[in-house]
C-alpha positions as CSV (number, residue, x, y, z in Angstrom):
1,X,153.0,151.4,50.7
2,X,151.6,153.9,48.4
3,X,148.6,152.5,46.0
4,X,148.2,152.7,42.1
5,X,145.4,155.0,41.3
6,X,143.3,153.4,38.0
7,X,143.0,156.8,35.8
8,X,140.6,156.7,32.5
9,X,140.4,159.7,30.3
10,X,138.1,160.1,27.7
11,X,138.8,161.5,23.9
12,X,137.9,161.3,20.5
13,X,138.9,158.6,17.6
14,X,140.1,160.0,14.1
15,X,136.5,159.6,13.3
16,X,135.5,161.7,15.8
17,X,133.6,158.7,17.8
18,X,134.4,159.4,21.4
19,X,135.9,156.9,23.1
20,X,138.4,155.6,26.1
21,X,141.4,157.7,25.1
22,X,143.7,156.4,28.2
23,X,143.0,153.5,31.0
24,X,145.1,152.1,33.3
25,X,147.8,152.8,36.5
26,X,148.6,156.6,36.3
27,X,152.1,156.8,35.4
28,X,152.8,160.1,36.5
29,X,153.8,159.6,40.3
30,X,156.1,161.3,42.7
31,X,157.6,159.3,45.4
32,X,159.7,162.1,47.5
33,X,162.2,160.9,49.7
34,X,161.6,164.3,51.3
35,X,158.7,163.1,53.0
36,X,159.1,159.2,53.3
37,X,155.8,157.7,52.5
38,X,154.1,160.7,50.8
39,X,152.7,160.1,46.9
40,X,151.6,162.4,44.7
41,X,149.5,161.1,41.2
42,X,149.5,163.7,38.6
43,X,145.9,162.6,36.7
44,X,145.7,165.8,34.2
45,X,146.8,169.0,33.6
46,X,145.9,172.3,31.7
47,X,147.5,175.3,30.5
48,X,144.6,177.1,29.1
49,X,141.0,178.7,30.5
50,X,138.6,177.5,28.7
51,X,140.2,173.9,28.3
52,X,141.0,173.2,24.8
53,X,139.3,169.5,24.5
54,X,140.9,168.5,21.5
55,X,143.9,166.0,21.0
56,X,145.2,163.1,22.3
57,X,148.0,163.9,24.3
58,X,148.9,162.8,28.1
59,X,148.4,165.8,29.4
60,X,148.6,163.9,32.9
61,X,152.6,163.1,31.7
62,X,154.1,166.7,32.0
63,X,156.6,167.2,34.7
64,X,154.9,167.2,38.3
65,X,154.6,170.5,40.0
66,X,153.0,171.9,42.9
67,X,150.8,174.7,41.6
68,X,148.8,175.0,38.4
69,X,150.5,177.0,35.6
70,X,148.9,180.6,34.4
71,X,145.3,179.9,33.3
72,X,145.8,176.2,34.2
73,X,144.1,173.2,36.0
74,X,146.1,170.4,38.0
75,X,144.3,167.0,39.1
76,X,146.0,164.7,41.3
77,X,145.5,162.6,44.0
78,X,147.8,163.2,47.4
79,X,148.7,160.2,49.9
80,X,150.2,162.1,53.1
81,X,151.2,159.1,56.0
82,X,151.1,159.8,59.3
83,X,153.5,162.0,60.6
84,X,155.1,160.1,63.8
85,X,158.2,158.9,63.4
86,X,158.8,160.6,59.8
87,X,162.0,163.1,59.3
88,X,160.3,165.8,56.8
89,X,162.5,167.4,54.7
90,X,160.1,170.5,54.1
91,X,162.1,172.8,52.2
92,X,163.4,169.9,49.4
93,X,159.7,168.3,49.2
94,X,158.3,171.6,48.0
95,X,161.2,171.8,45.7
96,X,160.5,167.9,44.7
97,X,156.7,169.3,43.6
98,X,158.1,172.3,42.4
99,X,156.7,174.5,44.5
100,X,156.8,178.5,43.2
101,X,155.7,179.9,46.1
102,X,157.8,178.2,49.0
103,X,157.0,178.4,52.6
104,X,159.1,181.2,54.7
105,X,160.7,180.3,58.0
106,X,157.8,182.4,59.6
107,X,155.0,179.7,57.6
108,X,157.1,176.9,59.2
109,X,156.9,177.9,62.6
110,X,153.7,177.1,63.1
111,X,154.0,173.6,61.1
112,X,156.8,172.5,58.6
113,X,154.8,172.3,55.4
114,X,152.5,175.7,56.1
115,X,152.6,177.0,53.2
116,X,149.9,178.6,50.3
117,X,149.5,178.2,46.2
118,X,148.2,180.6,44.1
119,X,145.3,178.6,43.1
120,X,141.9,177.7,44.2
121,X,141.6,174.0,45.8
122,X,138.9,171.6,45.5
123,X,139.7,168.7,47.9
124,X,137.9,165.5,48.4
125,X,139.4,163.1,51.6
126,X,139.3,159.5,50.6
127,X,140.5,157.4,53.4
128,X,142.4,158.5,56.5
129,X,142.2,161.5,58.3
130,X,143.8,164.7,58.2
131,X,144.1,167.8,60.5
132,X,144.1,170.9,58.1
133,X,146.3,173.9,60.0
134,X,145.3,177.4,59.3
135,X,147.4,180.2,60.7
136,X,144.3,181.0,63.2
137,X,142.8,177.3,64.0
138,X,142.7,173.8,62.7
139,X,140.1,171.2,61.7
140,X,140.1,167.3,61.6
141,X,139.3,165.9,58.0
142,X,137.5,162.8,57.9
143,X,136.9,160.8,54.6
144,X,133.9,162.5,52.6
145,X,134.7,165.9,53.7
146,X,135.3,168.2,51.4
147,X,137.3,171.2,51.5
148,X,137.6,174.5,49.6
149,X,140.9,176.0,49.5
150,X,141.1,179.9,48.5
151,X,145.1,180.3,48.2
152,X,145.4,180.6,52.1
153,X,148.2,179.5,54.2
154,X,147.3,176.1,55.4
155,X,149.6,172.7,56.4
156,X,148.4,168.9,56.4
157,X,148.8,167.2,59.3
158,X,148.4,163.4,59.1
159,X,148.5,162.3,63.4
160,X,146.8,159.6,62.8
161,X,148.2,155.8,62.3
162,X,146.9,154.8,58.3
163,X,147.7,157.2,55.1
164,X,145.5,159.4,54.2
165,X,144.4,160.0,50.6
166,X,142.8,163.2,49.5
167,X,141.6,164.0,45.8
168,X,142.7,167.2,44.6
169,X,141.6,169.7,41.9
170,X,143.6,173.0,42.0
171,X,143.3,175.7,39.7
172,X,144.9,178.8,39.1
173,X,143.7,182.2,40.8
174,X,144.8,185.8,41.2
175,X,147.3,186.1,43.9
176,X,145.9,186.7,47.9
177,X,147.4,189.7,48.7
């Protein structure tokens, strides 16, 4: 079963004092019975480059989606469980994300959720492993590796027998033409 991730954001008062603007269970979660057993934990978003600091809104509550928007940032935390056994609906949990860029037949040949964002990834693995697919090779992710993602086509692969969980950081980048 999916964990609660603990998510603390930091602002400023009406006195302009900084303090602990939001703590507690992120609320923001995606359960998708594409892919039984997957999570996704929206921490914070942005829209804008340079981030506008300001304000008190939950910008962690707006609608989950795969990819960051225009000039934006996404931070979430993925939980992908191991693949055996588990009927993948591909096409609907890229849809469940809101994917803008969904895989074509050709990505899913190699692995049902190939796929690629328009975005650059920072990725942390937490606990579990992962085998990353690239369209020419694969490595095996082990917790504390960390992974650059440049908007290329790429599937996860959990084959192991826990979860894995993997913090991500994604942010939006010209198109890989």
């Amino acid at each position: 079963m999916p964990s609660a991730i603990r998510r603390i954001v930091t602002g400023y008062n009406s006195s302009g004092a900084s303090n602990i603007t939001f703590c507690g269970d992120a609320a923001n979660v995606l359960d998708s019975p594409a892919w039984p057993g997957s999570r996704v934990t929206e921490l914070w978003s942005t829209t804008d480059m340079p981030v506008d600091n300001t304000g008190n809104t939950d910008l962690g509550a707006r609608p989950i989606r795969h990819d960051p928007t225009p000039h934006g940032s996404i931070f979430r935390v993925v939980e992908i469980p191991p693949e055996a056994g588990v009927k993948v609906d591909t096409a609907k949990a890229f849809a469940d994300l809101g994917s803008t860029k969904l895989p074509t037949a050709k990505d899913t040949a190699k692995h049902p959720s190939m796929h690629a964002t328009d975005s650059i990834d920072y990725l942390v693995v937490i606990s579990g492993e992962m085998h990353m697919i690239m369209e020419d090779g694969e490595v095996l992710l082990k917790p504390g590796d960390c992974i650059v993602q440049r908007g290329t086509k790429h599937a996860w692969a959990n084959r192991g027998t826990v979860p894995c969980i993997m913090a991500a950081i994604l942010i939006d980048a010209k198109p890989v033409v």
